[in-house]
C-alpha positions in Angstrom: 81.5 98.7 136.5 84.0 96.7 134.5 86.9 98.0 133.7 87.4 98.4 129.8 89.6 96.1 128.3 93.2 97.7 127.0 96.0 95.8 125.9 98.9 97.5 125.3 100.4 97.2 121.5 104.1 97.3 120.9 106.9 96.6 118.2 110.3 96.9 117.6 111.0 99.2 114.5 114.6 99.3 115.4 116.5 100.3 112.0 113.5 100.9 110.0 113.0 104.8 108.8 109.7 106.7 107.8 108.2 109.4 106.5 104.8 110.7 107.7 102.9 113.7 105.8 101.1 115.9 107.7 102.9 115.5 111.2 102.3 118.6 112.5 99.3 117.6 114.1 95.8 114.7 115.2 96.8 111.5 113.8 99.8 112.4 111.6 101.8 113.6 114.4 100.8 110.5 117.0 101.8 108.0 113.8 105.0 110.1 114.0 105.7 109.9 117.6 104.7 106.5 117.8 106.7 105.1 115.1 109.5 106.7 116.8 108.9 105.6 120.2 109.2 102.1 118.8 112.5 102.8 117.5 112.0 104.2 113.5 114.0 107.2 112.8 111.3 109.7 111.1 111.2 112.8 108.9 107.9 114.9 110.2 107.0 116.5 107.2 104.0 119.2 107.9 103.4 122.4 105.7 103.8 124.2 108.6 107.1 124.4 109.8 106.7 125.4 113.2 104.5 122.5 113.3 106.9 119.8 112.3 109.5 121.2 114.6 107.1 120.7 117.6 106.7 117.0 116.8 110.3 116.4 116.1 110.9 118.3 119.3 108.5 115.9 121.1 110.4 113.0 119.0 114.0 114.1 120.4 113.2 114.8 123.8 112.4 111.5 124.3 115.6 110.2 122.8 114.4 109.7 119.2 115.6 110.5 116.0 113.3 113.0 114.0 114.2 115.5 111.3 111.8 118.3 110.6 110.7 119.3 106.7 108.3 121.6 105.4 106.9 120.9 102.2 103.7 121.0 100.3 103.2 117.4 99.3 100.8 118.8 96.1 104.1 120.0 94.7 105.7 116.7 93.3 109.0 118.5 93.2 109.2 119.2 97.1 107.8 115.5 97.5 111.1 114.8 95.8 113.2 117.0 97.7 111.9 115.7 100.8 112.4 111.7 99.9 116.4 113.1 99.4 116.5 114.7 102.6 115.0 111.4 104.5 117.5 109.1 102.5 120.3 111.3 103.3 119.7 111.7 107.1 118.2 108.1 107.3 120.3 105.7 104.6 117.1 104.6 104.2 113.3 105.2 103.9 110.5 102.1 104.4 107.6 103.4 105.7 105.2 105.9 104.3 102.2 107.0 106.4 100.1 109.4 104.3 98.4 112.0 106.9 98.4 115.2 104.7 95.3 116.5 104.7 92.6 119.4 104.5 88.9 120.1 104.6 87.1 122.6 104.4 83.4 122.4 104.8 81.0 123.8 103.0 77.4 122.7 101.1 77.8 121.2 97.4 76.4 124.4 95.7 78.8 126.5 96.8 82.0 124.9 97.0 84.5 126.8 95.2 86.9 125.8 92.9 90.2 126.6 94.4 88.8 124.5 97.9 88.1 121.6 95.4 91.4 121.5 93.7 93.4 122.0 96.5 91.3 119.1 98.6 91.8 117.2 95.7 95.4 117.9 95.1 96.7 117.7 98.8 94.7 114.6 100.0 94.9 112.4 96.8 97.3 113.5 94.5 99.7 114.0 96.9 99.3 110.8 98.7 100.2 109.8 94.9 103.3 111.5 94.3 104.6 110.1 97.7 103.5 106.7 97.1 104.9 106.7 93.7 108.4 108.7 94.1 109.0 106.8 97.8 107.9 103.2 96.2 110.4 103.3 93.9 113.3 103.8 96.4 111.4 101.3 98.7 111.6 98.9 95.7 115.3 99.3 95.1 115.8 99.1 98.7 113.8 95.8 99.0 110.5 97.0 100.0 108.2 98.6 102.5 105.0 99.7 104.2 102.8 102.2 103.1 99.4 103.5 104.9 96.9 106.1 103.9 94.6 108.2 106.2 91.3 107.9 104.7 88.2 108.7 106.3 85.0 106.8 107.2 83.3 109.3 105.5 83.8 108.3 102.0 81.9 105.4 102.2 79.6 106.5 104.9 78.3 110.1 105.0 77.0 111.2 107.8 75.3 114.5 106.8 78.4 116.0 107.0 79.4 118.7 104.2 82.6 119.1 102.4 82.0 117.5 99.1 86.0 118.2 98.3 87.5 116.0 101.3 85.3 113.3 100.8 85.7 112.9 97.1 89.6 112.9 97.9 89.2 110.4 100.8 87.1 108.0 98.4 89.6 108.4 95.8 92.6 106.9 98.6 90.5 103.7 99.0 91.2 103.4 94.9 94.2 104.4 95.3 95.3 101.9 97.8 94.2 98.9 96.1 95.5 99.3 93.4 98.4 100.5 94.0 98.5 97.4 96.5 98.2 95.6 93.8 100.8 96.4 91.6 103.5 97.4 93.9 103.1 94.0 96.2 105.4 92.3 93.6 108.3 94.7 94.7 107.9 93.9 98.2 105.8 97.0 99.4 102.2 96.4 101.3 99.8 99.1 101.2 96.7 99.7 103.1 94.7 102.4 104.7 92.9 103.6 108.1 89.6 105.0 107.7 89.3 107.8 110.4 86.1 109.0 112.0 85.8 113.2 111.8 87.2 115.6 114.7 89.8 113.0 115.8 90.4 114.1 119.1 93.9 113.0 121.3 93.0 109.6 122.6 91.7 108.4 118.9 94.7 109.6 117.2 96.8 107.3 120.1 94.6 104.5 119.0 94.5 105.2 115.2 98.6 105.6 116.0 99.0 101.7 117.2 96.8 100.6 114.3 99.6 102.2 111.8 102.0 100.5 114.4 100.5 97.0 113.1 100.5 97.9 109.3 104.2 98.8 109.5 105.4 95.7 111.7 106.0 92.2 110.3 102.8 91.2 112.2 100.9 92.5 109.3 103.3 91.1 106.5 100.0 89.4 105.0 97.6 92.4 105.3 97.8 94.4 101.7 95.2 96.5 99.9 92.8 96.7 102.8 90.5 99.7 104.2 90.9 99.1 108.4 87.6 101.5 109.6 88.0 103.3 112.9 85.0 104.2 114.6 84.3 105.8 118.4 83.1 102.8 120.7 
């Protein structure tokens, strides 16, 4: 049997700084460690805190530079607390990877409202406050990369339930263009990943190098696009 092919993707982030939501875990804490092996300084920002001190932990043991932050990226005024914290330990923050995320699931008729606001307000809106709050120091700072975890399910369902999550998830792919659209002027790409459900370790790794691209210079003409993931 032939062996599958693999090619191994690398950059150079060397001076660059990020800031990935929802770190503490799948595909926002490979993004994190991956950004960092390839040199970014990162803040892992998870809602958990012991979460985004394991990944930072991860992040320093193998000799990069990683500061842990709890915050609930709903509340815009933590999102702004947090974007102080990265420019103060950093000097500077441009990348964004937008991971923060919940879902519950559940069938239409009974969702309730507190699951569908607070789908709605973690996995859109604040993907929005971090987009908008970090674009305007990326702007100032001469611009930046921004990518949004989306999910394949928001164009695609495939009998899954959790009405919440994939409202949300279609809601990034609007998101993302348009804000592709108006921010490109300032010097500031944004696209998105659409993720397959129950991302286990190996996909994250993969879905990881794909945000790899997005943020490197090899992608300087890719803005406002949806890359879909899928299991081979």
């Amino acid at each position: 049997m032939a062996k599958p092919y693999l090619a191994p993707f690398t950059v150079d982030l060397t001076g660059h700084a990020a800031l990935v939501t929802g770190a503490g875990a799948e595909i926002g804490r490979a993004a994190a460690i991956a950004l960092a092996q390839s040199g970014a300084a990162v803040l892992v920002n998870d809602i958990n805190p012991d979460k985004a001190d394991e990944t930072a932990d991860v992040i320093i043991a193998g000799g990069g530079r990683a500061l842990p932050w709890q915050a609930d990226v709903s509340n815009r005024f933590q999102v702004g607390s947090m974007i102080e914290a990265a420019r103060d330990a950093f000097n500077r923050v441009d990348i964004l990877i937008n991971a923060a995320g919940v879902y519950k699931r559940g069938p239409f008729d009974q969702v309730d409202e507190w699951d569908w606001r607070r789908a709605l307000d973690v996995n859109l809106t604040g993907a929005f406050f971090c987009m908008q709050l970090l674009g305007r120091v990326m702007a100032e700072e001469g611009g930046g990369a921004i990518v949004n975890i989306g999910s394949v399910l928001a164009t695609a369902s495939n009998g899954l339930d959790g009405v919440a999550y994939i409202a949300s998830k279609a809601g990034i792919i609007g998101l993302t263009t348009q804000s592709a659209a108006e921010l490109a002027g300032r010097g500031i790409r944004v696209n998105a990943i659409a993720a397959p459900p129950d991302v286990d370790d190996p996909l994250a790794a993969s879905i990881a190098s794909i945000v790899l691209f997005l943020c490197s210079d090899a992608a300087r003409a890719i803005n406002g696009q949806l890359i879909t993931v899928r299991r081979a």
